[in-house]
N, C-alpha and C positions, 0 to 999 in steps of 0.2 A: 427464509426457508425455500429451497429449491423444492418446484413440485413435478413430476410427481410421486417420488421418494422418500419427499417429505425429512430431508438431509440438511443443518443447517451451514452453513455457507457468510462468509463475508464478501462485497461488495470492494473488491480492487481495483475496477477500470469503469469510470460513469458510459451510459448507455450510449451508441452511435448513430448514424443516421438510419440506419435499419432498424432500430431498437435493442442490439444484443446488447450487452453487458457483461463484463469478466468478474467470476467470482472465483476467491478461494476455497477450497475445500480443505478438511484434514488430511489427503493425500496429494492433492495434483489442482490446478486452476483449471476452470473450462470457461466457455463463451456460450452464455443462452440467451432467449427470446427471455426481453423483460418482463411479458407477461407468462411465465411459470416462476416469477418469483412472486414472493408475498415478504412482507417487512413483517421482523419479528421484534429487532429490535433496533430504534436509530443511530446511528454515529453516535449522535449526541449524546443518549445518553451512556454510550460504551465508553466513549474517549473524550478527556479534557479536551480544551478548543485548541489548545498548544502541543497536542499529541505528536511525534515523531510516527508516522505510517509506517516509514519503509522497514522498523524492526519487522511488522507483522510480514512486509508484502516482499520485502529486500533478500537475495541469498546475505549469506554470512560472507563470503565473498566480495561482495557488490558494499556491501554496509564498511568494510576492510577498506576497500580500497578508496572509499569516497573521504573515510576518514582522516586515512592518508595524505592525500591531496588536500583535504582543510586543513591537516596542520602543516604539511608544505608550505602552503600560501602563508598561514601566520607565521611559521619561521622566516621567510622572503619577507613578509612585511614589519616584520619586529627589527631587521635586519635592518631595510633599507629606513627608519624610523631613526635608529640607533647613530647612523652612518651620518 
């Protein structure tokens, strides 16, 4: 929960040497002081331990292209396996 709005928010980027932290919101990400959050709910118990992130934190775009490139690589190596 982001305060002082009290808006709840997911955790996409762990906190840096200053303390901020990037969360997502239902519109837009921002960067705040870790102290105006409060834990509402943990990772753990929202998502399996084998959870895929980047559905939530990835464009549709970025999620496209990455997928791309993996089955590149497996078509190259099915190939060179075959060969």
């Amino acid at each position: 929960m982001v305060y002082p709005d009290k808006k709840i928010g997911s955790v996409c980027q762990t906190m840096n040497e200053k303390g901020v932290l990037r969360v997502q919101m239902p519109d837009k990400k921002i960067w705040i002081n870790h102290k105006r959050i409060k834990l509402h709910v943990a990772a753990a118990e929202l998502y399996p331990e084998d959870y895929d992130f980047s559905i939530i934190f990835d464009s549709v775009k970025n999620r496209k292209l990455r997928h791309n490139m993996d089955r590149g690589k497996m078509i190259e190596e099915t190939m060179v396996l075959e060969s």
